[in-house]
N, C-alpha and C positions, 0 to 999 in steps of 0.2 A: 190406666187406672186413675182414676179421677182420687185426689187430694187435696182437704178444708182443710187450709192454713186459718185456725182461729186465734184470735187476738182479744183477750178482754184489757179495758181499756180503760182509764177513769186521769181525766186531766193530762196527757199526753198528745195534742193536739198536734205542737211541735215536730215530734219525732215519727209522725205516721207516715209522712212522704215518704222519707228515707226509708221506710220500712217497706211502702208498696215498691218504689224503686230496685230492692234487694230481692225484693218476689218476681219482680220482670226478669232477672238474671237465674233464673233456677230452670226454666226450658223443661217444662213438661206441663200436665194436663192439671190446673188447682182451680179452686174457687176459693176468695177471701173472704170470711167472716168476721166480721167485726161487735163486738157489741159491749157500748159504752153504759160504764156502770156508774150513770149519774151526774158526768162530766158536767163543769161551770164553765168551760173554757169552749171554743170554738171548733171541738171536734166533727161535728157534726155537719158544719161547712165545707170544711176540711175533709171529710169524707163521701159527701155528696159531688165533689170538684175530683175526686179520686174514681170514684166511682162511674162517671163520666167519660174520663180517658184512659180506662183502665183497659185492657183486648182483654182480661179473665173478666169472669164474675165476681162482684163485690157484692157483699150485703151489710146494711148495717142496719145494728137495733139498738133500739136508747132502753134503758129499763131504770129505775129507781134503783138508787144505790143503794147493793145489798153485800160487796166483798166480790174479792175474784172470785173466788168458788161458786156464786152464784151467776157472776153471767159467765164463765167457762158451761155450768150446766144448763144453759139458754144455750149458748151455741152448739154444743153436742145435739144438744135437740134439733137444731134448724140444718143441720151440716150437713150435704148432699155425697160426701166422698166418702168411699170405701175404708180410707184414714184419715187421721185426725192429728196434724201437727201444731200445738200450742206453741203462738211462738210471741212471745210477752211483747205490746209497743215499743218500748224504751229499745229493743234489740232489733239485730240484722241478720240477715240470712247472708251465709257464706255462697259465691257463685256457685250453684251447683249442688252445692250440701242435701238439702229436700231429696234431689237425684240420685245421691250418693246413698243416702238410708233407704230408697225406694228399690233401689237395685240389692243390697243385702237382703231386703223384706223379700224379693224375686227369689232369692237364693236358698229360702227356706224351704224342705222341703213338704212336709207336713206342716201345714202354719194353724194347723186349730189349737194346740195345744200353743200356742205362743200368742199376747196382746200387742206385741210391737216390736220397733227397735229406736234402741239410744244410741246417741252420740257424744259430742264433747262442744263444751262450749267454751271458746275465748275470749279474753278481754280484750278492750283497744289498743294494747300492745302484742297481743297475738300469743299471748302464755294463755295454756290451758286453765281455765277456773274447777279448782279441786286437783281430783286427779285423773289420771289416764288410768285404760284397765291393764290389768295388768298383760292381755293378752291382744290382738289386735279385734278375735272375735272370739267372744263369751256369752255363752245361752245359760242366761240364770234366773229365779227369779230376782223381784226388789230385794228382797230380805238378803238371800244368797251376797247380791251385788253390793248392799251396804256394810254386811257385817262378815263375810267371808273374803273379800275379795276388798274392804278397807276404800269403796269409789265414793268420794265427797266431793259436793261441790254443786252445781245447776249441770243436768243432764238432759238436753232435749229429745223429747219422746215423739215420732210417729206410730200411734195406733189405731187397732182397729174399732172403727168407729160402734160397731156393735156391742164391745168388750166394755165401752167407755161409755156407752150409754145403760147397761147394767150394771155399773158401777159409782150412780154419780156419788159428786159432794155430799157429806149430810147437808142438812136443811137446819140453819142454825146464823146468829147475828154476829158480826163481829168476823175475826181472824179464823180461818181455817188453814192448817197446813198444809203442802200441796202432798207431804209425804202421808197421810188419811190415807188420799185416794191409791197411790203409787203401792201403799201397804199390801192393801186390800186386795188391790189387782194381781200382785203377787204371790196369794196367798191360792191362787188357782191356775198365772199361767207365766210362762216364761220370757223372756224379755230379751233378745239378740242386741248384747253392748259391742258397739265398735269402736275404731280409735279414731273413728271420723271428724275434722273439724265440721260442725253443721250450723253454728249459731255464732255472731259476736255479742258480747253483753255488754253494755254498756256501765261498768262497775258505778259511775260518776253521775249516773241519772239522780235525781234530785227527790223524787218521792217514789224510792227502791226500797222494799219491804225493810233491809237492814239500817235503813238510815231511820227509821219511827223507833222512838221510843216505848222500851220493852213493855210501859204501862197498858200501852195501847194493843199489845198483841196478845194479854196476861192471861183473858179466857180461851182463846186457843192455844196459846202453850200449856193451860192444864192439859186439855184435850190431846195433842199432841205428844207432849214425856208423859202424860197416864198410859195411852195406849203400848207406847214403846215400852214401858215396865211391866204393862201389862200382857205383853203377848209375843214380845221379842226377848221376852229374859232369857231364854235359853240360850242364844247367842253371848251371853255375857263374856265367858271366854273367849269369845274374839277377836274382842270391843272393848275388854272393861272400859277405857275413858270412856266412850261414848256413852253406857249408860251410866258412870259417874254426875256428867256433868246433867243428862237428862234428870236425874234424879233431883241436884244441887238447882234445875231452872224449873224443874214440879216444882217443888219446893218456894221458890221463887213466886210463880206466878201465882201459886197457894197465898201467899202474906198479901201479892194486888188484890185479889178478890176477896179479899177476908174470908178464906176458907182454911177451918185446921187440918194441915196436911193427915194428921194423926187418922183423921175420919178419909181422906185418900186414899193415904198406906193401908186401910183394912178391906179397899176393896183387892186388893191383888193377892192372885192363889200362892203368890209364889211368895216362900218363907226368904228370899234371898231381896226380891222387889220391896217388900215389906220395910226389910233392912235397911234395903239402899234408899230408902224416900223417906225414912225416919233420921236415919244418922247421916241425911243431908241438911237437915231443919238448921244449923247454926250456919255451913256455910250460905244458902238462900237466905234469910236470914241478912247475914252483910250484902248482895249483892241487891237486894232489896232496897237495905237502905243509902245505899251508896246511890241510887235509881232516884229515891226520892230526893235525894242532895243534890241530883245532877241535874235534875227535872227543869229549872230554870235555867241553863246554862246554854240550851240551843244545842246540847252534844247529841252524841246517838248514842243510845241504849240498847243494843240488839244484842242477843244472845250469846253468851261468851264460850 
């Protein structure tokens, strides 16, 4: 079974060796996707010299810089493989890992009602980023997986490329969360998490979503805790922090956009959402301005 290892890419020039290198150690049938979302920096030599001494297929496309979400949906579109593993520049592939999720994927038995499977990914010291599942193998969806079963953290996905191409990104400027799309997808099919190491992250990369300040990601975090309040409340008992503090960074990225939350809170059905994105206004509110105070200081603002 052929497998698009896709990479959107924007200024990572550095780290793409080592990325093709960890895709030569995975021993099975892929083709690499590549497409740089705008890069100033030498990527694109850098991947023509790759491409070159590569024994898989490489492809690489330049597009005008539009956000990850948009060229991940350039590459779903060009992707030749039955799946589809996003697997970010900055990171590496564990020996093997790709193998290890392709072999689980084998092991389902009915796979129509299922989009993928997950894994685990670790840092450069080799501790798992978020958490492990609680079981070794779990068929849930997203939702299930985040708010019943408590897995945070970056989980790498092999799916199937069909599933991911009726599903893409909206079409929109600025920050998209990568949990939109993961929402969505779960809201029809289920997801086989394992306790597989599949990826290392590189926590220390230099323009890693969490090191931008929060001003900068402020319209897609409305986009992002709206939806969560809006359509995952039911969950609250599971979670409450987690929709606490969604509410407290609505909230939040409400004050960036000079948008009054008040007019937010009234799109949601639920008397409880309502609440929680109202009686979050004083804490967003300080974390706001504490944002603005820090704004010249060169620190990182990422969501708390």
């Amino acid at each position: 079974m052929l497998v698009t290892v896709l990479t959107p890419t924007f200024n990572r020039a550095g780290y793409l060796p080592e990325l093709h290198a960890s895709l030569l150690r995975q021993d099975m049938d892929l083709e690499w996707v590549v497409i740089d979302d705008g890069s100033t920096d030498d990527t694109e030599d850098v991947m023509e010299e790759l491409a070159r001494i590569s024994p898989f297929p490489v492809r690489f496309q330049r597009q005008p810089n539009g956000g990850k979400h948009s060229a991940f949906n350039h590459g779903v579109s060009m992707a030749r493989g039955e799946l589809i593993a996003q697997i970010d520049s900055d990171d590496l592939l564990v020996p093997g890992g790709l193998c290890r999720l392709l072999d689980h994927w084998s092991d389902i038995g009915d796979s129509r009602r299922y989009a993928g499977v997950a894994g685990l990914c670790v840092d450069e010291r080799g501790h798992v980023v978020g958490e492990r599942f609680p079981r070794d193998v779990i068929d849930a969806s997203w939702q299930e997986a985040v708010y019943r079963y408590s897995t945070a953290g970056d989980k790498p996905r092999m799916y199937r490329t069909d599933v991911l191409r009726a599903h893409p990104f909206p079409l929109r400027t600025g920050y998209v969360a990568e949990s939109v799309l993961w929402r969505a997808i779960g809201r029809n099919y289920l997801t086989r998490h394992v306790n597989e190491q599949v990826v290392v992250c590189r926590m220390s990369a230099q323009n890693r979503l969490t090191r931008r300040p929060f001003a900068e990601i402020a319209s897609g975090a409305v986009m992002q805790h709206g939806i969560t309040l809006a359509e995952d409340i039911a969950w609250l008992r599971s979670r409450p922090v987690h929709f606490v503090r969604a509410a407290v960074n609505l909230s939040r990225a409400c004050f960036h956009q000079k948008e009054p939350v008040w007019r937010r809170s009234r799109g949601f059905d639920a008397v409880t959402a309502r609440a929680l994105s109202l009686g979050s206004i004083p804490l967003g509110w300080v974390f706001y301005r504490m944002d603005l105070l820090s704004s010249g200081s060169g620190e990182s603002h990422h969501e708390r």
